[in-house]
N, C-alpha and C positions, 0 to 999 in steps of 0.2 A: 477304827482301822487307821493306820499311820499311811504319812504320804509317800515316806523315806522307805527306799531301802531295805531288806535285812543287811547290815552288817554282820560280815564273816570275820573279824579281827582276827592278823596274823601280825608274829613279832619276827623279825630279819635279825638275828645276833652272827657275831663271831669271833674269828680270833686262833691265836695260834695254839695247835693243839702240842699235846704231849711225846706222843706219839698215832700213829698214823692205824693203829688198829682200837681204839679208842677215844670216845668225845670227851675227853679230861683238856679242860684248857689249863696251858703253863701257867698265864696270869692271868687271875680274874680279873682285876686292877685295869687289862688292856682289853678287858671282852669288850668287844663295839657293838653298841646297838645302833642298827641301820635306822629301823622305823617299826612303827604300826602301820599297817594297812588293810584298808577296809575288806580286800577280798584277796583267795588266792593267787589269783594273775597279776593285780597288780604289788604283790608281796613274792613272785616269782624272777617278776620283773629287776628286783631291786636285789634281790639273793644273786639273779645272774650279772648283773653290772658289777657288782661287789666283788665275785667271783673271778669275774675275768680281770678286774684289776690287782688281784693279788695270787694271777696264776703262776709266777715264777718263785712263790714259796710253797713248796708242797708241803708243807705243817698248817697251813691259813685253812681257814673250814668256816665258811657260813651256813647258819641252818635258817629255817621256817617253822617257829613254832607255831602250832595252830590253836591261838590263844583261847578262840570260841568253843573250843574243844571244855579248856579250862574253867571259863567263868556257866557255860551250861553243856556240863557232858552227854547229858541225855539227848542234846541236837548236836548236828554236823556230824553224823554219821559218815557222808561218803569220804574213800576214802582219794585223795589226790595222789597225784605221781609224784612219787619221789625224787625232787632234783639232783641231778649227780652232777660232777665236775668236769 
């Protein structure tokens, strides 16, 4: 039995989208990744900071991918709140 943790990896991206009824970013070239982060809260945390500093372009959009979802789908079921803007 391990002493760590489970790690919930979450990845922070974003970037300016194409239009506002679609997640198509303009240029992938500029997508920014924020971070990994071991859990949701602390990958919520850094979505909202990110967020609030690019609230006077309404095309900016950061998301929360839930990476752990990706590398074992069978875990991480529940599902978290959706951050909005």
């Amino acid at each position: 039995m391990s002493d760590h943790p489970q790690q919930l990896l979450h990845l922070v991206i974003g970037g300016e989208l194409t239009d506002l009824d679609n997640n198509t970013f303009k240029d992938l070239d500029k997508v920014e990744v924020v971070g990994v982060y071991p859990n949701y809260a602390t990958a919520f945390a850094a979505w909202k900071a990110k967020a609030q500093q690019t609230v006077d372009n309404a095309h900016m959009r950061f998301f929360i991918v839930h990476l752990h979802r990706l590398l074992d789908p069978g875990t991480g079921t529940h599902i978290d709140a959706k951050p909005t803007r």
